[in-house]
Each structure stands twice: as C-alpha cells, then as structure tokens.
N, C-alpha and C positions, 0 to 999 in steps of 0.2 A: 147738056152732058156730052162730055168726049165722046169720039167713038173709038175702042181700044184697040190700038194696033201691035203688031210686033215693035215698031220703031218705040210706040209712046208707053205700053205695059208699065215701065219699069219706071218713067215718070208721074206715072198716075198712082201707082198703089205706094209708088216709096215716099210721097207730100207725107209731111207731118199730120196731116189733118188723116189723111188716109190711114199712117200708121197709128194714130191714135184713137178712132173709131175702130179698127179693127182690135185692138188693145181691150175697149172697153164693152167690145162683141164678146169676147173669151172669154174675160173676167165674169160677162151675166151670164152665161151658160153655164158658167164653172160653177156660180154661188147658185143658179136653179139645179142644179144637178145636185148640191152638198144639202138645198133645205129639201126639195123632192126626194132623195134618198136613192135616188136612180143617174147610170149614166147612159150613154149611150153607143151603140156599136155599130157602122156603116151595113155590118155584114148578117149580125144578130138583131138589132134596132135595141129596143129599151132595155136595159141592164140593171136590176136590181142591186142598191151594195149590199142590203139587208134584209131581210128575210124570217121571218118567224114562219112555221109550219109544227103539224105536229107529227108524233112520233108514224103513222102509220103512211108517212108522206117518206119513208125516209125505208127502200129497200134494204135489209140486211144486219138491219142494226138490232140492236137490244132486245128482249121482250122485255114491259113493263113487270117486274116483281112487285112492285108499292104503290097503292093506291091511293096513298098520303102525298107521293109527288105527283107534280106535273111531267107531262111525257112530252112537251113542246121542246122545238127545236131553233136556232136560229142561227141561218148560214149566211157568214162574214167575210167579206173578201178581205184577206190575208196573205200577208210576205211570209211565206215559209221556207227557212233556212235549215239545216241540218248541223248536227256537231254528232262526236264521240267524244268513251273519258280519257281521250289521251291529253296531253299535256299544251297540245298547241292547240288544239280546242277549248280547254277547260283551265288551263293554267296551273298554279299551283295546290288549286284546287280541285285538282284532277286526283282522286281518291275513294274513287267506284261508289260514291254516296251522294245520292241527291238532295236538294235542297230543301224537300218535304222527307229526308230521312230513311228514303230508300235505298237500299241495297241492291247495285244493278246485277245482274245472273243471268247467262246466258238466256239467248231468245226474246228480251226483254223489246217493247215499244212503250214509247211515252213522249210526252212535248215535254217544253220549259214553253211560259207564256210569262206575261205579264200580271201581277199582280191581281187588277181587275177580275182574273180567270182563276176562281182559290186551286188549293191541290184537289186530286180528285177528279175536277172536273171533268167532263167524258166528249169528246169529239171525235169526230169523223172527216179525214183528211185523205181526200182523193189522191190515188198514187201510193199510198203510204201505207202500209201493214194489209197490202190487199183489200183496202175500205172497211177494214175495222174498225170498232169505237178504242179508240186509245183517251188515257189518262193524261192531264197535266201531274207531273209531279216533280219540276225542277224548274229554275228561276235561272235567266242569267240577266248579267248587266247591261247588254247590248239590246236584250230581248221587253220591249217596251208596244204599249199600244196596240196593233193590230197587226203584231210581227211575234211568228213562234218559230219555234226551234226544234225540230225530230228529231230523235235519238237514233244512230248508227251504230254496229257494234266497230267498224273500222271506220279508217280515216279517209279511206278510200271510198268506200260506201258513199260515205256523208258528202264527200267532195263529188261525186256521180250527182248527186240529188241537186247543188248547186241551191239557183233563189227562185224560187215560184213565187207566182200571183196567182192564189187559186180562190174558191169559195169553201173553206170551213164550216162544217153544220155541228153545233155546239149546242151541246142539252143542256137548256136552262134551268137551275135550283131552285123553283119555288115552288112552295107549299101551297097546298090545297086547303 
C-alpha cells in the first residue's frame, strides 16, 4: 500500500479503481439506509425516516374522542413547502376553494398532500400553526409522495416559510 502524501492524494483517490469502489461504497450505504428505514447523522448518529408511535408519545395533540380508531401516529420525513390562494400560487384555479371543497375563511390552517394522505387526514407539522394538528384538505399537482404543501394567508407569509425537510407526525386511519 502507498503511503498518502500531499504530492500523491490526488493520484491515489482520483485511479478509476478508487473512484469506483468509492462509488459502490455510497451506493451500499444508500440501499442499507432505504431497506433499514434509517439514515444517519455525524452529529445525531441514527436517524430514523419513519416512525410509528402512539398518540400519548405525541405532546399537545388531540385527545382521543373514538374508541373505534386507532390513536397511532407515524412521523415522515417531509419536504414541506408553502402556497396561498393567490394566483401565482394556485393559478387559475385560485378561487378560495379547496380541492376537498373547502371554503378558505380567515384564520384558516391546512396542507395539500398527495393523494396517499385522503382529505381529513390530521398531522402535526413542526413550525407550523404553533404545533397544532392541522387537516389535509387540498391537492396540488406539484404536491406528490412525501412533499406537502401549507396553507399561508399571504404571499409573503408562504414565501418566509420557503422548503423544509422536517419530520411530520401523521395520525394514521385504522380501525380497531
């Protein structure tokens, strides 16, 4: 084995063979990371991407009303972006009516999700309505897979908020 110097560094690691074992270094970490469920963080160490827990795991949220649902939770790491219903957000479809048939009214919180996530649904979005449970009830077409959308009443607001990567805790629908 070499011994690495400042002169040689950059002949040792830039060899094809080099670049390609480090290549296929990344690549196995990346797929044990995607089947483990877990990444990991220098600073944090193990990072969970997902999460089940139940409701009493979860400060501030809901009381359970229904002893027919489940009160389980499950927090998703999530690109969370922001709109309002103005027109350069929402397009011509900008006409204070969500896509689950709500009528927006002042004060109002709620996401748009993806499809996977029906209307209704109840989550809890760090940063956002001061850690309250907010509602999915709007769709958009950009808004796909593990990317949601908050509601702003201005344009200004929404563009402050910008793209987060955060971990969304999402009460899951199933029957007991």
């Amino acid at each position: 084995m070499e011994k690495i110097t400042a002169k040689n560094f950059r002949n040792i690691f830039l060899r094809p063979t080099s670049v390609l074992t480090i290549t296929v270094l990344t690549a196995a970490i990346l797929l044990l990371s995607i089947f483990t469920g877990s990444g990991y963080s220098k600073s944090a160490g193990p990072i969970p991407l997902s999460t089940t827990f139940t409701q009493s795991d979860i400060r501030g949220s809901e009381q359970s009303g229904s002893s027919e649902q489940s009160d389980e939770w499950q927090s998703v790491q999530m690109k969370v972006t922001a709109y309002c219903p103005c027109s350069k957000c929402c397009g011509s479809s900008a006409d204070g009516i969500t896509a689950s048939n709500h009528r927006i009214e002042a004060g109002d919180t709620f996401a748009a999700a993806d499809r996977k996530y029906p209307f209704g649904t109840k989550m809890i979005i760090p940063g956002y309505d001061n850690g309250r449970l907010v509602e999915v009830l709007d769709r958009g077409g950009a808004i796909t897979g593990n990317h949601i959308d908050v509601f702003f009443p201005t344009h200004e607001q929404a563009r402050q908020w910008g793209v987060k990567y955060i971990n969304v805790s999402i009460k899951l629908k199933t029957q007991l």
